[in-house]
C-alpha positions as CSV (number, residue, x, y, z in Angstrom):
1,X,-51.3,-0.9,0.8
2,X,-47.9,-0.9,1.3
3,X,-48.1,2.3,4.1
4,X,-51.0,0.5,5.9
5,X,-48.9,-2.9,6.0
6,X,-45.8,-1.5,7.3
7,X,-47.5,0.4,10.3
8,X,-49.0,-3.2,10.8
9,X,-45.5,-4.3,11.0
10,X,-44.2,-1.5,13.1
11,X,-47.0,-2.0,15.8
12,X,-46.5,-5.8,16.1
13,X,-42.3,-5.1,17.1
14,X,-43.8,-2.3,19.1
15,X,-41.7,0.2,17.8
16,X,-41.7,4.3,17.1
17,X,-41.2,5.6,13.6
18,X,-38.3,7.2,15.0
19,X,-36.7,3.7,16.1
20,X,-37.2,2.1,13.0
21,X,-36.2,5.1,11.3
22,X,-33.0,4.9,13.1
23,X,-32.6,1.1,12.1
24,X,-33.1,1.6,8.8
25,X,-30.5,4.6,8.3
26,X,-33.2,7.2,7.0
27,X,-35.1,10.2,8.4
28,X,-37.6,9.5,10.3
29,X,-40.2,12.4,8.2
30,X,-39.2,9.4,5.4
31,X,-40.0,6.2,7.2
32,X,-43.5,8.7,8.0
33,X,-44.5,9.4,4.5
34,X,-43.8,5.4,3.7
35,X,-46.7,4.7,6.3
36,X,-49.2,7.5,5.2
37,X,-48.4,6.4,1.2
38,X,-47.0,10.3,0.8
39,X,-43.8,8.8,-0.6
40,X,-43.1,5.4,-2.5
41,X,-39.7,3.2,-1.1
42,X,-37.4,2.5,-4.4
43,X,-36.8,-1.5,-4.8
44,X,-33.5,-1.7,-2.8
45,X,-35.5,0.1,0.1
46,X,-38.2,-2.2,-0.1
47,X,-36.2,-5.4,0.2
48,X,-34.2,-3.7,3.1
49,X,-37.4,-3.0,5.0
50,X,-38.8,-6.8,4.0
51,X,-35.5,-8.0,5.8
52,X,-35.7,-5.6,8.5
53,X,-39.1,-7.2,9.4
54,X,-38.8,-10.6,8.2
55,X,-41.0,-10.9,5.9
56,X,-41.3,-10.8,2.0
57,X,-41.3,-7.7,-0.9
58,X,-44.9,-9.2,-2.6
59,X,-46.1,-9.4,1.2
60,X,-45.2,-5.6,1.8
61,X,-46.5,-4.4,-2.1
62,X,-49.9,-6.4,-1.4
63,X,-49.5,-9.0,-3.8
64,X,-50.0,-11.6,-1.5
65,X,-51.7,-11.8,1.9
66,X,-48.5,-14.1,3.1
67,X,-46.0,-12.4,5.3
68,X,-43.9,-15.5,5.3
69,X,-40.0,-14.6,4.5
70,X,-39.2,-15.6,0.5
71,X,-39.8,-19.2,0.7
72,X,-37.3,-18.3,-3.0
73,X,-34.0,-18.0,-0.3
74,X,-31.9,-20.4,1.7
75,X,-30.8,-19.9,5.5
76,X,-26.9,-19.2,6.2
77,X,-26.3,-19.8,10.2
78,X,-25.3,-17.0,12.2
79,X,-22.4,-18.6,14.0
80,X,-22.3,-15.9,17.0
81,X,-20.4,-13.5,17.4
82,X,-17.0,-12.5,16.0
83,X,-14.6,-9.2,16.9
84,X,-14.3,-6.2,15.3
85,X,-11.3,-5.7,17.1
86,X,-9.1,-7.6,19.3
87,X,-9.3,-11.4,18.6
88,X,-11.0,-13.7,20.5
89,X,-12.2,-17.4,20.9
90,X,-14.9,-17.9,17.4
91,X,-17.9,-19.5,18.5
92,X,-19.3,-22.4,16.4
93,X,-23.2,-22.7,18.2
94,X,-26.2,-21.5,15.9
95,X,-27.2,-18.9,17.8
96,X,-30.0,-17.4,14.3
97,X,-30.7,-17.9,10.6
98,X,-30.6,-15.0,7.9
99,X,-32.4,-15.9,4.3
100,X,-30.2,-15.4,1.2
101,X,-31.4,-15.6,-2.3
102,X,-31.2,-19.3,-3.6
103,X,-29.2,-18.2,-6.3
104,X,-26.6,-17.6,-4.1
105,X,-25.7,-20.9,-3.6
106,X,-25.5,-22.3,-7.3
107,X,-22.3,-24.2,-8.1
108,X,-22.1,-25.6,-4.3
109,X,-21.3,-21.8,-3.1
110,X,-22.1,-21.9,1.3
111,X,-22.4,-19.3,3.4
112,X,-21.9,-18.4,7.0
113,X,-23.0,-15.3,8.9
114,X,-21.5,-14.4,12.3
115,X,-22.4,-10.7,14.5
116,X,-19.9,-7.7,14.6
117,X,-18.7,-7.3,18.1
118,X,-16.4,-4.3,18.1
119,X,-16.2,-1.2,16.4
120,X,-12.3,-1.6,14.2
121,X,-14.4,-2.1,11.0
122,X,-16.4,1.1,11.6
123,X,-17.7,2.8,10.0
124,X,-18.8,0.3,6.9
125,X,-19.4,-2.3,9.7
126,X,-20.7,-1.3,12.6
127,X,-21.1,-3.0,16.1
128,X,-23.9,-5.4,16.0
129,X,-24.0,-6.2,12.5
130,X,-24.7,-9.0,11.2
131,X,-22.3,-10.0,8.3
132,X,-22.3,-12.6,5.7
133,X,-19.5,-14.8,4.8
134,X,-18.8,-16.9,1.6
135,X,-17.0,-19.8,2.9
136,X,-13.6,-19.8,1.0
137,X,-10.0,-20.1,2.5
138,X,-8.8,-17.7,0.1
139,X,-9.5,-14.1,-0.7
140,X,-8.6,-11.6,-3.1
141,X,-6.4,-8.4,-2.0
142,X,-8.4,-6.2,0.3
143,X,-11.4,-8.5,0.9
144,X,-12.6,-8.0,4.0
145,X,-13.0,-11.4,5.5
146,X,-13.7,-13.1,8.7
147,X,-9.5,-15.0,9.4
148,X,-8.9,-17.7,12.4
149,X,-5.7,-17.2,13.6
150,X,-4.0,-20.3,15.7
151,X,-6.9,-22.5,15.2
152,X,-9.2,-20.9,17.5
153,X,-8.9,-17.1,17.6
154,X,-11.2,-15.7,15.2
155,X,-11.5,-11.6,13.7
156,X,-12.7,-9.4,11.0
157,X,-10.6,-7.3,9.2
158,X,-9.7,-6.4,5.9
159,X,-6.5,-8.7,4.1
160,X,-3.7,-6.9,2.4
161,X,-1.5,-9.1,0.9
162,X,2.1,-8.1,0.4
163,X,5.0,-10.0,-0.9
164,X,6.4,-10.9,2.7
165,X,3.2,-11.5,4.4
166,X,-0.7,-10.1,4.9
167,X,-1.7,-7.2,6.8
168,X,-5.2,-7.6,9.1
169,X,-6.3,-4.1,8.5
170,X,-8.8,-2.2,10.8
171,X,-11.3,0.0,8.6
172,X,-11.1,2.0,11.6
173,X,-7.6,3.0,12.0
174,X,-8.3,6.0,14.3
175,X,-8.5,3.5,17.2
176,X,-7.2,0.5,15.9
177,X,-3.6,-0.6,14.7
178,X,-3.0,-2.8,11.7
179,X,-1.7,-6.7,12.4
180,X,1.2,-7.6,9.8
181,X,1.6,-11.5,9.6
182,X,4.9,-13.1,7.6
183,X,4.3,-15.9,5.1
184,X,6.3,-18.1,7.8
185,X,3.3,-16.9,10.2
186,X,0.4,-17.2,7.7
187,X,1.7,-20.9,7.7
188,X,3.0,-22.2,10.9
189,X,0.4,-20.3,13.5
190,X,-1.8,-20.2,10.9
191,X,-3.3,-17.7,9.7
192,X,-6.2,-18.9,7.8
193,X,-9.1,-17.2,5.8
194,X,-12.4,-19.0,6.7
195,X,-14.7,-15.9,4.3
196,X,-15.5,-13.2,2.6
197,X,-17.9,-10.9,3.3
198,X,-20.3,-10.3,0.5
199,X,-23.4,-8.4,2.9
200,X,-23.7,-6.9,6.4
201,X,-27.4,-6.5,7.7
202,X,-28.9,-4.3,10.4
203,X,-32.2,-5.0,11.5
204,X,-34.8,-5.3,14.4
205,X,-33.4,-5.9,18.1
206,X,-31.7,-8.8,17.5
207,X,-29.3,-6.7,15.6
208,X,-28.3,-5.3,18.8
């Protein structure tokens, strides 16, 4: 069932194996033996492919003819896009909605999800990505969390926190150099934590 459904799936995004393959991060002779039923997807698999075509795990298992996303999940906005590199202007128009698990926001817990432009976070963020953010203005030491910086300028980068200030730290620090910010910058520019990133997804065009 769950072979025939996802070449259902694949056809409708007219799409190669090979493509999604790609998409999903596996071989492509493994994405093939998930459509011929050769090989069975474990659970985290499963609920990455449901995402990646936007629909639901007991749609793709054929326990239930709806192909509906989990009607069991609440939709973060995707803000638009945010850097993954040098700074600039956050943008605050809806440009999509990503489904969470409901649970997720128990105890008044929100969430915000904005796209990857850039490639400093590489490579456990790549460019495109879409990444989810627990709103929060503060963060532990070495979250990696989405920071406005003089009210307007918004980036991704990792926060190290030191005694004298925090450190905006590039994943990627081939290319990139690290930002250092004193406590008399965190508060007069500011420098302000906005949230943390608890889940990057990468899937179908949009993603790109």
């Amino acid at each position: 069932m769950i072979g025939e459904r996802l070449q259902a799936l694949r056809e409708q995004l007219g799409k190669t194996k090979k493509e999604i393959a790609v998409d999903l991060r596996i071989h492509e002779s493994t994405y093939g033996k998930y459509e011929l039923g050769r090989r069975e997807p474990d659970i985290r698999m499963i609920q990455l492919i449901s995402d990646y075509f936007g629909t639901n795990t007991d749609y793709l298992l054929g326990n239930t003819a709806d192909s509906s996303s989990n009607v069991n999940a609440i939709q973060v906005p995707v803000l638009g896009n945010i850097p993954a590199g040098i700074p600039i202007e956050a943008i605050e128009d809806i440009h999509d909605y990503e489904d969470v698990p409901a649970d997720w926001g128990k105890g008044g817990r929100d969430y915000f999800a904005l796209k990857i432009k850039g490639d400093s976070m590489s490579p456990e963020y790549l460019d495109g990505e879409v990444v989810i953010f627990l709103k929060s203005d503060t963060c532990e030491n070495g979250d990696d969390c989405a920071v406005i910086i003089n009210g307007y300028d918004a980036t991704f980068k990792r926060v190290v926190k030191q005694l004298n200030g925090v450190v905006l730290q590039p994943i990627n620090v081939s290319g990139y150099e690290p930002t250092f910010y004193s406590n008399n910058d965190v508060e007069t520019m500011p420098v302000q934590v906005i949230g943390v990133a608890v889940e990057s997804r990468r899937k179908r065009g949009r993603f790109r």
